[in-house]
PDB file with SEQRES, HELIX, SHEET and CRYST1 records, atoms N, CA, C and O in Angstrom:
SEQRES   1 A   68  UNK UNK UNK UNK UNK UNK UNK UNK UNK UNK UNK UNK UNK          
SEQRES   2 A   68  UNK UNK UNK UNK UNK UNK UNK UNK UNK UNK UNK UNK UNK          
SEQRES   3 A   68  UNK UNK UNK UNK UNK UNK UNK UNK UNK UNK UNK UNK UNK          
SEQRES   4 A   68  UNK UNK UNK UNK UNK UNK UNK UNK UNK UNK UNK UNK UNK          
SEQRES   5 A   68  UNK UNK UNK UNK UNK UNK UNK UNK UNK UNK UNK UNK UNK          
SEQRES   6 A   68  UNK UNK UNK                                                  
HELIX    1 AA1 UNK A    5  UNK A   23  1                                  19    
HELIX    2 AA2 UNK A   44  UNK A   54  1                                  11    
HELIX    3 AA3 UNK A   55  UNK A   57  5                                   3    
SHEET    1 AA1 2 UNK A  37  UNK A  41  0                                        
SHEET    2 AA1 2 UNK A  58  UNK A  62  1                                        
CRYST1    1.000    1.000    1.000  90.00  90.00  90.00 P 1           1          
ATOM      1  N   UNK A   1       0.838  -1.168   0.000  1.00  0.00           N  
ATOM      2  CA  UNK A   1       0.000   0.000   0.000  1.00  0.00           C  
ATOM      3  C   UNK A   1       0.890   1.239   0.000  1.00  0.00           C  
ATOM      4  O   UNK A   1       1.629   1.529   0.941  1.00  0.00           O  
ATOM      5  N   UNK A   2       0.759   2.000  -1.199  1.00  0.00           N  
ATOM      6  CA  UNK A   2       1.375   3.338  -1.023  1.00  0.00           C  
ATOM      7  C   UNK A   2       0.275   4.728  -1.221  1.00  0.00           C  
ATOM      8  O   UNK A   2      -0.903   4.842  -1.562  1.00  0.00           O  
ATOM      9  N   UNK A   3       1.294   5.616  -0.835  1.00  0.00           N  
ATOM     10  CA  UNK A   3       0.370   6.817  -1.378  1.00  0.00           C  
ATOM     11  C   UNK A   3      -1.005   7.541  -0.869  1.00  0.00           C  
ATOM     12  O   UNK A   3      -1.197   8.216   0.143  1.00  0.00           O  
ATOM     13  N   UNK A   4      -1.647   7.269  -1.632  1.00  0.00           N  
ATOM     14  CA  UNK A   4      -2.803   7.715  -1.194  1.00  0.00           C  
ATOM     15  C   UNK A   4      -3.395   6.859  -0.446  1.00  0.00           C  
ATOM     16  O   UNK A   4      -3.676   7.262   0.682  1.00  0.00           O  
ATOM     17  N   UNK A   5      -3.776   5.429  -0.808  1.00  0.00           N  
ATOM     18  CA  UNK A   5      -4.300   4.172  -0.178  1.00  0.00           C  
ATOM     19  C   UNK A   5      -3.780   4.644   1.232  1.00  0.00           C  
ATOM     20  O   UNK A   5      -4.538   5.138   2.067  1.00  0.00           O  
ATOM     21  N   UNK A   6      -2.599   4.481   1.412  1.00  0.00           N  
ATOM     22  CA  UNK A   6      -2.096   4.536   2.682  1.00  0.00           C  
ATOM     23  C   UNK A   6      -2.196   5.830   3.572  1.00  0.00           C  
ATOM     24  O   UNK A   6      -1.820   5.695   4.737  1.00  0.00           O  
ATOM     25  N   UNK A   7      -2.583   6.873   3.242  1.00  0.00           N  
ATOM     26  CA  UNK A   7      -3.012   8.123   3.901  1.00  0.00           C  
ATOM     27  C   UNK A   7      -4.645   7.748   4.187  1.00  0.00           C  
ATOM     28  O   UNK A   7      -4.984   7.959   5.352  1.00  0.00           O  
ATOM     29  N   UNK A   8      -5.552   7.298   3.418  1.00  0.00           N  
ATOM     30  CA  UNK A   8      -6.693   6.875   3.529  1.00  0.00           C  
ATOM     31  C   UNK A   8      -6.759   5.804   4.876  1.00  0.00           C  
ATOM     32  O   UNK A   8      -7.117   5.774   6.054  1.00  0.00           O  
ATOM     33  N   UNK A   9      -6.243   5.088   3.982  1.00  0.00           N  
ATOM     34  CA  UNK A   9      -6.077   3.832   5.521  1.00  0.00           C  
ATOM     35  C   UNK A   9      -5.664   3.914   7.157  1.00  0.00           C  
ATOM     36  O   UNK A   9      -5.812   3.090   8.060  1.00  0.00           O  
ATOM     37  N   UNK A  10      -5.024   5.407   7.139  1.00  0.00           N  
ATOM     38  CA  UNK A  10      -4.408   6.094   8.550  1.00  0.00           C  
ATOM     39  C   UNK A  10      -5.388   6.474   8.616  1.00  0.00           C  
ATOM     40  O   UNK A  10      -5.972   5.913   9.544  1.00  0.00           O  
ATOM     41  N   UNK A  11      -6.235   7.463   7.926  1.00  0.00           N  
ATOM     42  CA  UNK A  11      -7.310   8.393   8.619  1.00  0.00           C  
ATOM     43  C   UNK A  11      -8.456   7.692   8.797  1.00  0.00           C  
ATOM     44  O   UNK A  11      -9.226   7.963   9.719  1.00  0.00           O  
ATOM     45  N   UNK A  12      -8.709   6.588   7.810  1.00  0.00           N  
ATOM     46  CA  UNK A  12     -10.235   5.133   8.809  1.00  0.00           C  
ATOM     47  C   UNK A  12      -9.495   5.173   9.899  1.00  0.00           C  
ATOM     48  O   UNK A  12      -9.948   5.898  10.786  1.00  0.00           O  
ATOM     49  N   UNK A  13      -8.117   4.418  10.207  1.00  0.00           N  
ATOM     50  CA  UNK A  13      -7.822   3.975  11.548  1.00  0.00           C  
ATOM     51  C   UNK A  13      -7.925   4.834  12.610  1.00  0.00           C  
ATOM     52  O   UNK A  13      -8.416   4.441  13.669  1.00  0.00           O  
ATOM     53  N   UNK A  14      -7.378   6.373  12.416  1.00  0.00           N  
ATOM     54  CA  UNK A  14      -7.584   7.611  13.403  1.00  0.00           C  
ATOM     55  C   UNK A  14      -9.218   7.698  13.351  1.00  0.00           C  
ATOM     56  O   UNK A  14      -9.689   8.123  14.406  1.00  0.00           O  
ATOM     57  N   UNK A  15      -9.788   7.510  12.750  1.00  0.00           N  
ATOM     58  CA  UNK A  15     -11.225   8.114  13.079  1.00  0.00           C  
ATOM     59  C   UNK A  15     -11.869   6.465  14.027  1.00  0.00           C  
ATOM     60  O   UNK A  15     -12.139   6.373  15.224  1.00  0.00           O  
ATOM     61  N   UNK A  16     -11.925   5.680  13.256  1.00  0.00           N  
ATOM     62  CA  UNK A  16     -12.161   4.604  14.223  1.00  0.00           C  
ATOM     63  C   UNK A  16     -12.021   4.518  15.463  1.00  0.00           C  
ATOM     64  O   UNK A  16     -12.855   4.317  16.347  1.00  0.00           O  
ATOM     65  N   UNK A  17     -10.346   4.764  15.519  1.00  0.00           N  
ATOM     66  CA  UNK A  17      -9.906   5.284  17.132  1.00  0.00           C  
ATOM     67  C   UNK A  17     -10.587   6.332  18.180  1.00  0.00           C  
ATOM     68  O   UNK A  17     -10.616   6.188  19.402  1.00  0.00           O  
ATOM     69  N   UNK A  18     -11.184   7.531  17.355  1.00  0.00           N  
ATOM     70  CA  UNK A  18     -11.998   8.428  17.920  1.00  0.00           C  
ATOM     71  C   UNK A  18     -12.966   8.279  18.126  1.00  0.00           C  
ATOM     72  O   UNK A  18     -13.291   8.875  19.153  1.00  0.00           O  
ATOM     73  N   UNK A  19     -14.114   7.487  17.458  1.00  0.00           N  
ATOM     74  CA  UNK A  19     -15.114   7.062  17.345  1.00  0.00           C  
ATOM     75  C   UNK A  19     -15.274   5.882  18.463  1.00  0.00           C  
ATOM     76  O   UNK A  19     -16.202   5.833  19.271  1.00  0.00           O  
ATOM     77  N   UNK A  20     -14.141   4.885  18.358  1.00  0.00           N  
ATOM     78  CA  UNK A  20     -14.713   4.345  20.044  1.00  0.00           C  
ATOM     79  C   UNK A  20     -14.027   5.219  21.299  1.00  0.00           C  
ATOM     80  O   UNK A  20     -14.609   5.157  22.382  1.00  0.00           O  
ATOM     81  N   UNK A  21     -13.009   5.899  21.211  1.00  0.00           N  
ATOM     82  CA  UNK A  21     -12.989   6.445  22.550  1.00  0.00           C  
ATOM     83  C   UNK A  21     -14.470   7.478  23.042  1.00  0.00           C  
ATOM     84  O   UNK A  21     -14.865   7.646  24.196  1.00  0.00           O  
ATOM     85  N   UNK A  22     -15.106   8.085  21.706  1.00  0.00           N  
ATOM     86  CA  UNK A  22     -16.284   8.576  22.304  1.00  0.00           C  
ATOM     87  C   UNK A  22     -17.365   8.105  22.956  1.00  0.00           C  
ATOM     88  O   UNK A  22     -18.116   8.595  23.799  1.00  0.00           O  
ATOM     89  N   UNK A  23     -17.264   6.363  22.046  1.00  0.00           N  
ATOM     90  CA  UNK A  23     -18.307   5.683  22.583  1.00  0.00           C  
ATOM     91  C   UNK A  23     -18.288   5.088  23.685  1.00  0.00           C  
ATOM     92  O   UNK A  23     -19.246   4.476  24.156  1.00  0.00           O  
ATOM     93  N   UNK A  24     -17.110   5.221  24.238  1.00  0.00           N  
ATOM     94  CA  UNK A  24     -16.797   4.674  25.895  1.00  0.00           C  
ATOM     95  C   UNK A  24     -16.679   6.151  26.756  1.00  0.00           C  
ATOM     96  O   UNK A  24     -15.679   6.514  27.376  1.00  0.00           O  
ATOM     97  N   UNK A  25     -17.849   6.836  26.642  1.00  0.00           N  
ATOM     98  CA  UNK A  25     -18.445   7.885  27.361  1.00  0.00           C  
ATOM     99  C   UNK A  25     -19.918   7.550  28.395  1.00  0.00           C  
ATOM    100  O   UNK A  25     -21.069   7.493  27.962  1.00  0.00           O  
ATOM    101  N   UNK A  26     -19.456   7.343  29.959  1.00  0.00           N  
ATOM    102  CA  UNK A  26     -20.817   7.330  30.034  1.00  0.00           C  
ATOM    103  C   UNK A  26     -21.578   7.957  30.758  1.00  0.00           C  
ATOM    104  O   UNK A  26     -22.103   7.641  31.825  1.00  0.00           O  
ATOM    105  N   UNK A  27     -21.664   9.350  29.840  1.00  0.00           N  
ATOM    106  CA  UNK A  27     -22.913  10.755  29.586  1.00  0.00           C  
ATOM    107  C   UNK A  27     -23.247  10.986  28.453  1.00  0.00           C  
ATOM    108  O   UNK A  27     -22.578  10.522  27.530  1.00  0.00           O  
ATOM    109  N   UNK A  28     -24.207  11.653  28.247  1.00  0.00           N  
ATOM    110  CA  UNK A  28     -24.889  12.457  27.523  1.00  0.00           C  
ATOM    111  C   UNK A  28     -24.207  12.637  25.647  1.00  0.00           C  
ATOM    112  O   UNK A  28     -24.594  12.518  24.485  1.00  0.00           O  
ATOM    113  N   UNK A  29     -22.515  13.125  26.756  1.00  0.00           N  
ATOM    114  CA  UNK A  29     -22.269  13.976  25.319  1.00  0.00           C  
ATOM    115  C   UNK A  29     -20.477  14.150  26.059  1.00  0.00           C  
ATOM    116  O   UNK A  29     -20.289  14.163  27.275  1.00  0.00           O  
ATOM    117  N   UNK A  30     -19.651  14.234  25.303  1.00  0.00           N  
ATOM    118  CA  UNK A  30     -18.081  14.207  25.885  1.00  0.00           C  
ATOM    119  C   UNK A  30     -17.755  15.688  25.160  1.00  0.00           C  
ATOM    120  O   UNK A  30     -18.185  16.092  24.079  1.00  0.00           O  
ATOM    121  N   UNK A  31     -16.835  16.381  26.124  1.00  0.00           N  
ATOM    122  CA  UNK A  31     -15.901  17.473  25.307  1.00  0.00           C  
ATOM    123  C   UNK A  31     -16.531  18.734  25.981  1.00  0.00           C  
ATOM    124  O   UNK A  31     -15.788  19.364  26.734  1.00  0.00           O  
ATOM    125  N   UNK A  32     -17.678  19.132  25.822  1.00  0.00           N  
ATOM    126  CA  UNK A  32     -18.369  20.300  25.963  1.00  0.00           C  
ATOM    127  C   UNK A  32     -19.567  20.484  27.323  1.00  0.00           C  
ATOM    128  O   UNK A  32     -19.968  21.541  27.811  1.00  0.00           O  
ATOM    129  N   UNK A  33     -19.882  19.301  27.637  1.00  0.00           N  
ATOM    130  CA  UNK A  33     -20.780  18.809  28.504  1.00  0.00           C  
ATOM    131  C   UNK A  33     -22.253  19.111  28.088  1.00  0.00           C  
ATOM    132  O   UNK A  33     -23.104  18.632  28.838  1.00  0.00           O  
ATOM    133  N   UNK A  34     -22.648  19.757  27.123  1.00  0.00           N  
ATOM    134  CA  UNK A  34     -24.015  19.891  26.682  1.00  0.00           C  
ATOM    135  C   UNK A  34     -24.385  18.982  25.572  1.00  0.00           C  
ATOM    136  O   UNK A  34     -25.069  19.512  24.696  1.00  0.00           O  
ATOM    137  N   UNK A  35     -24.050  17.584  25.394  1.00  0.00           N  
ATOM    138  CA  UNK A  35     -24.166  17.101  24.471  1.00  0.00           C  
ATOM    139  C   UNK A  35     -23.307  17.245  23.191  1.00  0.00           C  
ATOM    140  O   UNK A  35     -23.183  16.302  22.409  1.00  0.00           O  
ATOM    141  N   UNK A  36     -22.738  18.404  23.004  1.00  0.00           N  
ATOM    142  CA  UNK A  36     -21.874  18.395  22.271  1.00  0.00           C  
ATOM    143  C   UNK A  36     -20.277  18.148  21.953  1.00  0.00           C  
ATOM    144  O   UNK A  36     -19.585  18.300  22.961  1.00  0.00           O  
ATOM    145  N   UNK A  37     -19.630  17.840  20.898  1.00  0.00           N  
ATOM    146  CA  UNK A  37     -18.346  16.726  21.456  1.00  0.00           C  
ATOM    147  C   UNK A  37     -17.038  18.266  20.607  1.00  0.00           C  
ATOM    148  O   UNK A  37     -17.405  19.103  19.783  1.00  0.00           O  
ATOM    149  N   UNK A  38     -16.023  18.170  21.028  1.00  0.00           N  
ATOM    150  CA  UNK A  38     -14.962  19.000  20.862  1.00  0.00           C  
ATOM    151  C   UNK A  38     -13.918  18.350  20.068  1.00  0.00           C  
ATOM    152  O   UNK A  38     -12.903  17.875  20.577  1.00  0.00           O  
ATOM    153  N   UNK A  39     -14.175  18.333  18.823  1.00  0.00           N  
ATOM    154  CA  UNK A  39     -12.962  17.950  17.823  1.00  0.00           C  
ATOM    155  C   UNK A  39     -11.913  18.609  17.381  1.00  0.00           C  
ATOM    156  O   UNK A  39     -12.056  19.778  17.024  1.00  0.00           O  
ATOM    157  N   UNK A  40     -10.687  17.990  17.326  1.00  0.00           N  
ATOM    158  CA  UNK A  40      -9.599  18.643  17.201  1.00  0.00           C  
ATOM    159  C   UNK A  40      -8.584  18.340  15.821  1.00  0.00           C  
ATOM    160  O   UNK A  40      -7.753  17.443  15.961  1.00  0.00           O  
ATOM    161  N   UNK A  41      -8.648  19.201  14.258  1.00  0.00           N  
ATOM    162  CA  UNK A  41      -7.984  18.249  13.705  1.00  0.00           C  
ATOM    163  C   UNK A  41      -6.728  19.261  13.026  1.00  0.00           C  
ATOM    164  O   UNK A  41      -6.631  20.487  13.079  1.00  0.00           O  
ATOM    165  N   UNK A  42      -5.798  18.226  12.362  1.00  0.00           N  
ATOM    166  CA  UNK A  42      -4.715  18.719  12.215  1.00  0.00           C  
ATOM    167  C   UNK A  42      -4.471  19.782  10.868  1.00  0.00           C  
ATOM    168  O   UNK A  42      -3.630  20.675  10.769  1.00  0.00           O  
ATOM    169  N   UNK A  43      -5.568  19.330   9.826  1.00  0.00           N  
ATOM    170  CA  UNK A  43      -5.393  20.017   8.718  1.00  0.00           C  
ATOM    171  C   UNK A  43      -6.446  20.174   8.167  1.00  0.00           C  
ATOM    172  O   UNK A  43      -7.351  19.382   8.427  1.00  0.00           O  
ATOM    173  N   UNK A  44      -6.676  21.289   7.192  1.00  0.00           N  
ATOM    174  CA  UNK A  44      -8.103  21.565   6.734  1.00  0.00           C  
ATOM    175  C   UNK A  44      -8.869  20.474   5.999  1.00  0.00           C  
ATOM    176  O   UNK A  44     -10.098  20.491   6.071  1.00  0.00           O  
ATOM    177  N   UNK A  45      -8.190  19.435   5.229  1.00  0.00           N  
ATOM    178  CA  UNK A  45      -8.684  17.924   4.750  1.00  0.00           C  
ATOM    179  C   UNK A  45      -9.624  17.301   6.193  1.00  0.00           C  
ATOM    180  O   UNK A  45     -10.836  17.109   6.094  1.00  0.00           O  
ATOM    181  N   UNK A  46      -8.962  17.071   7.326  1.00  0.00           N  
ATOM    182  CA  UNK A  46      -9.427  16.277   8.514  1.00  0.00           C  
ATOM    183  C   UNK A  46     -10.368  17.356   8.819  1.00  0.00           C  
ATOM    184  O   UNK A  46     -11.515  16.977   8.585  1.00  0.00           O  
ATOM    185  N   UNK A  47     -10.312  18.618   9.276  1.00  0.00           N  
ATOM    186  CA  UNK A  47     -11.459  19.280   9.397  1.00  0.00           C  
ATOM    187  C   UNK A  47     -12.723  19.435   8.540  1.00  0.00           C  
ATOM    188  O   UNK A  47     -13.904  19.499   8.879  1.00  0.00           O  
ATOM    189  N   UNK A  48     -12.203  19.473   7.461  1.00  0.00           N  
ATOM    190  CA  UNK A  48     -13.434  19.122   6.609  1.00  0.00           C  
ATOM    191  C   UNK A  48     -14.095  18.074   6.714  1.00  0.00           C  
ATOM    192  O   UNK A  48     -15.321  18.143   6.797  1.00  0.00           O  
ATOM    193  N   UNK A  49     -13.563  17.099   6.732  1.00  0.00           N  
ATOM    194  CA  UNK A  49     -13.897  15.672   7.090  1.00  0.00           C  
ATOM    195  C   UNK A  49     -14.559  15.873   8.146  1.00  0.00           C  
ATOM    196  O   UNK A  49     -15.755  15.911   7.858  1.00  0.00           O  
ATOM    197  N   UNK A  50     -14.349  16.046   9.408  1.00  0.00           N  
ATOM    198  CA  UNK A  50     -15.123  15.835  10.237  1.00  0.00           C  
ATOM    199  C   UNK A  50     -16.199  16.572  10.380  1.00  0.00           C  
ATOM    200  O   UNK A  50     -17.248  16.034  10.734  1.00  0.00           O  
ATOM    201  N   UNK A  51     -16.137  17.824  10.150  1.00  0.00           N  
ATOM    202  CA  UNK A  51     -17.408  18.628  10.118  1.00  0.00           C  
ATOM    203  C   UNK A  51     -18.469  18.010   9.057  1.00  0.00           C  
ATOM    204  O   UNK A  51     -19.648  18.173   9.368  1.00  0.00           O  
ATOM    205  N   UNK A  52     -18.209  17.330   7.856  1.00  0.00           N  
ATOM    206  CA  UNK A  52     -19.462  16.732   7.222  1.00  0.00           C  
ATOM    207  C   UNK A  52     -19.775  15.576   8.197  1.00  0.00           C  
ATOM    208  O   UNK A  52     -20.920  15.208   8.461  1.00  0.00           O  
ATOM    209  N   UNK A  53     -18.679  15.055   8.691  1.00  0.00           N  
ATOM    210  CA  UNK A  53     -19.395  13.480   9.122  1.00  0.00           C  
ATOM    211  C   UNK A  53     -20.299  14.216  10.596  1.00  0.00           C  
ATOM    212  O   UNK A  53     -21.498  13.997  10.769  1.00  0.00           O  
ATOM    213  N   UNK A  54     -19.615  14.928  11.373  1.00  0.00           N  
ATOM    214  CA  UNK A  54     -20.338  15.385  12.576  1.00  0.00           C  
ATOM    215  C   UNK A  54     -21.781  16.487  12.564  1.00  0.00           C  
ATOM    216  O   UNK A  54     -22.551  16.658  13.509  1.00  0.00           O  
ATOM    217  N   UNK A  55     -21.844  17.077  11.324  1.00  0.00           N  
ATOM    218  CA  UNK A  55     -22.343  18.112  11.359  1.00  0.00           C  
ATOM    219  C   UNK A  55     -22.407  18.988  12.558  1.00  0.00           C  
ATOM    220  O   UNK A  55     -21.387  19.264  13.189  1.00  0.00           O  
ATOM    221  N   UNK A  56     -23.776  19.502  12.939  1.00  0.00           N  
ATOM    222  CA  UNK A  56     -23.986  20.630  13.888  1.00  0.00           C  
ATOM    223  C   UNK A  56     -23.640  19.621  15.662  1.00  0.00           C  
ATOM    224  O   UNK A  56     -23.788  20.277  16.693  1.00  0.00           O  
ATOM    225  N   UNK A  57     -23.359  18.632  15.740  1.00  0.00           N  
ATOM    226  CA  UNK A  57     -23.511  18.029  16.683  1.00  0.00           C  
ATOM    227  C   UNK A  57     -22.148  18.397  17.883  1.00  0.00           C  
ATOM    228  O   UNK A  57     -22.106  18.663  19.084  1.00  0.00           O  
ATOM    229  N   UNK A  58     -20.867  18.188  16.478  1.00  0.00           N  
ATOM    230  CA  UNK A  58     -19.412  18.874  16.710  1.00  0.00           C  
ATOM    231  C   UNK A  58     -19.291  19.684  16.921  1.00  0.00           C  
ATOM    232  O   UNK A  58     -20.246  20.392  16.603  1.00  0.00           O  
ATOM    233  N   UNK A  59     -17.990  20.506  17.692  1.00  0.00           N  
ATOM    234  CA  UNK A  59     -17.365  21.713  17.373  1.00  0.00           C  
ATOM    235  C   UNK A  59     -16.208  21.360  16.425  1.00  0.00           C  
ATOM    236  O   UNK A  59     -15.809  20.196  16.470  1.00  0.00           O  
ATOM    237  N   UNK A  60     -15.764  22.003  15.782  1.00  0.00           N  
ATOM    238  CA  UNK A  60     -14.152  21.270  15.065  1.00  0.00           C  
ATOM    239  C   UNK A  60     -13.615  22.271  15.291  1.00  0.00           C  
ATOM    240  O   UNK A  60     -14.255  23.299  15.512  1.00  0.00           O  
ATOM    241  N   UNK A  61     -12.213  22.221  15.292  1.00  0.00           N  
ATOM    242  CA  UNK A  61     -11.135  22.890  15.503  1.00  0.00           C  
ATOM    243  C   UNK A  61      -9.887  22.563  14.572  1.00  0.00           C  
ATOM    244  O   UNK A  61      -9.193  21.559  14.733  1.00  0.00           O  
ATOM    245  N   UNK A  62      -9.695  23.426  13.672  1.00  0.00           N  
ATOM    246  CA  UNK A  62      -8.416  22.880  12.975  1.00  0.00           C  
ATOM    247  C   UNK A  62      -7.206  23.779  13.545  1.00  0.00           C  
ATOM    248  O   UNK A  62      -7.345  24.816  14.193  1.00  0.00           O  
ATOM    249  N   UNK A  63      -5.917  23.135  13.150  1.00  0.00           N  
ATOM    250  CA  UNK A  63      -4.706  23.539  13.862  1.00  0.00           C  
ATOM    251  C   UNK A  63      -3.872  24.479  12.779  1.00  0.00           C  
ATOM    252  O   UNK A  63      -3.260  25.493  13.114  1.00  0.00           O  
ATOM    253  N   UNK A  64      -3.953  23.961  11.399  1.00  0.00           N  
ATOM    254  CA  UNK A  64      -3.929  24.136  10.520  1.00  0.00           C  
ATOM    255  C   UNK A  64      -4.868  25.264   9.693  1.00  0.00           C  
ATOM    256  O   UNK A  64      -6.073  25.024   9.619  1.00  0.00           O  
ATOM    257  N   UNK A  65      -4.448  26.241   9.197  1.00  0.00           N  
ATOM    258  CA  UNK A  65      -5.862  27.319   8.698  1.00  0.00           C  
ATOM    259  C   UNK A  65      -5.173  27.170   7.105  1.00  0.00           C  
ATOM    260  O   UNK A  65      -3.997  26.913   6.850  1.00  0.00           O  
ATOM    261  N   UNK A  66      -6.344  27.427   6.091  1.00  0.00           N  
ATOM    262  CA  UNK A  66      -6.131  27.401   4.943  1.00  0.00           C  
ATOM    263  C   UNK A  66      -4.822  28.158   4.142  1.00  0.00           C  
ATOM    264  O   UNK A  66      -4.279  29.186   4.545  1.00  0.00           O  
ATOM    265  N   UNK A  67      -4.499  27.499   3.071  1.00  0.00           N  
ATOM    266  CA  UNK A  67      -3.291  28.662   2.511  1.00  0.00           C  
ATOM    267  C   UNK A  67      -2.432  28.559   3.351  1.00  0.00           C  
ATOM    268  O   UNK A  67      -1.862  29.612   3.636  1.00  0.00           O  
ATOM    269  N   UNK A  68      -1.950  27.195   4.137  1.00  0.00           N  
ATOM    270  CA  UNK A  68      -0.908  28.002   5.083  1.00  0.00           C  
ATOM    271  C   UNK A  68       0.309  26.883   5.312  1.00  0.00           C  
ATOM    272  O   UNK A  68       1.289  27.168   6.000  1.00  0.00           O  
TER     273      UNK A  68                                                      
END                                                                             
């Protein structure tokens, strides 16, 4: 696996990873305490990403700002 495959295949595994540490929450909602969860990502690709998969439910946070 090179390339792209393999950048793909890191970011299933990182999101997977995130996806059960959220689900081994037991309240409401993790990050924010109102139900809503506090995402943190590294580059505007992963932020994008997560804001479609999370919609309004997320906050996202990228580390990374466009053009940069």
């Amino acid at each position: 696996m090179t390339g792209p495959r393999r950048r793909t295949a890191g970011l299933v595994a990182a999101l997977a990873a995130a996806a059960s540490l959220a689900a081994c929450s037991d309240g409401p909602g993790i990050g924010l305490g109102g139900g809503e969860v506090a995402l943190v990502a590294t580059t505007t690709q992963l932020g994008d990403f997560a804001r479609a998969v999370a919609g309004d439910r997320a906050r996202v946070r990228q580390i990374l700002q466009p053009n940069s």
